[in-house]
C-alpha positions in Angstrom: 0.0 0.0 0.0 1.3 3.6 -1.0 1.8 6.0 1.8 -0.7 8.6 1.5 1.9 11.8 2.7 4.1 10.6 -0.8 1.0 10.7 -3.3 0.6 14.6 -1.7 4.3 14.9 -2.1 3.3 13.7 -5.8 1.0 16.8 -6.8 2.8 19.4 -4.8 6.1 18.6 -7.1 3.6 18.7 -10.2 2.2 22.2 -8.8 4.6 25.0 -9.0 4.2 27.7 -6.4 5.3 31.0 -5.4 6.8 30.0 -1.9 6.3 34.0 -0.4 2.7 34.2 -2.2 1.7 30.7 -0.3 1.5 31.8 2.9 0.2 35.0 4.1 1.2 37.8 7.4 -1.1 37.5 10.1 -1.4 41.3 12.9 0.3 39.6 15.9 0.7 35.7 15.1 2.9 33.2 13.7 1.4 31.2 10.9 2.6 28.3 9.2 1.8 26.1 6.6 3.1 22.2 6.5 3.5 21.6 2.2 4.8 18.1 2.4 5.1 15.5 4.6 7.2 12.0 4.2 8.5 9.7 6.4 12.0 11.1 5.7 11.0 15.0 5.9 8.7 17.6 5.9 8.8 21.4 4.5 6.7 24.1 6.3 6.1 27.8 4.8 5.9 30.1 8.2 5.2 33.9 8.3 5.9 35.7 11.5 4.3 38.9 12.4 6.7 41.8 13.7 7.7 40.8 17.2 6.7 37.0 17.3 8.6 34.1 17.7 9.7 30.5 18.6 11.2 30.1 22.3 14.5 28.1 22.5 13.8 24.6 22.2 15.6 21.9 20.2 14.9 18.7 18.1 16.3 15.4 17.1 16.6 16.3 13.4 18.3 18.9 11.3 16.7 21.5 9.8 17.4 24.0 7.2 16.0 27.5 7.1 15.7 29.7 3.9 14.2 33.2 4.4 12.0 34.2 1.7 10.9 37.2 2.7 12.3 40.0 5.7 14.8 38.5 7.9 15.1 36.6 10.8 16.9 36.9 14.0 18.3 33.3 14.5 19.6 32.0 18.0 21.3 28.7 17.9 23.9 27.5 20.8 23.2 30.9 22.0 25.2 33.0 19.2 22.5 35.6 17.2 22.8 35.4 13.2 20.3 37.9 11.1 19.4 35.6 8.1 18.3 38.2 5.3 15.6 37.3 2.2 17.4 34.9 0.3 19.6 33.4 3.1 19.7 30.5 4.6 21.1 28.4 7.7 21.4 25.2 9.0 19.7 24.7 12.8 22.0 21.5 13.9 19.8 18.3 15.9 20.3 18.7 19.3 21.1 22.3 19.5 19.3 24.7 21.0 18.1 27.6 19.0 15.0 30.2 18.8 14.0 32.6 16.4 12.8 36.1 16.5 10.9 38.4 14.3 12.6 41.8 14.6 10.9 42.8 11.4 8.2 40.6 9.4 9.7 37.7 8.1 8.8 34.3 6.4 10.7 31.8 6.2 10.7 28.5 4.6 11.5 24.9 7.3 13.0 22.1 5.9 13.5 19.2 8.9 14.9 15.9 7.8 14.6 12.9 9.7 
């Protein structure tokens, strides 16, 4: 039997999108928006609202950020990097790291597994 999350993987590779256009800014949140799912992965679109967040916490999996819009104030091991549009970084397993949204900013999560 095929694993329903890879047929969605299926039509979202057949579907081009505008990553920035697919998720929209939301007056004091953080939204996000999971846009595949495997066993092996998953890639979520989030858009933070000028002074939201993530509080440090950490995870058994890498994960890469790519900001697509704004930038990001990224916190890992406790050292501060501003990501910019276009940037990207990787957020080691294990390692605690936050983000903050001195500015809007989205951002695009890839965690592998």
């Amino acid at each position: 039997m095929t694993d329903p999350s890879i047929l969605v993987a299926e039509k979202i590779v057949a579907n081009p999108t505008n990553a920035p256009e697919a998720i929209s800014y939301q007056d004091g949140a953080v939204v996000s928006k999971e846009i595949l799912k495997t066993p092996g992965a998953t890639v979520t679109l989030f858009a933070f609202d000028i002074g939201q967040g993530l509080s440090e916490h950490s995870t058994p999996f890498n994960a890469l950020v790519q900001v697509i819009d704004g930038e990001a104030e990224i916190i890992i091991d406790n050292i501060s990097y501003l990501v910019k549009i276009n940037e990207m970084i990787i957020m080691p397993a294990n390692h605690p790291h936050a983000l903050k949204a001195n500015k809007r900013f989205k951002m695009l999560l890839t965690m592998t597994r």
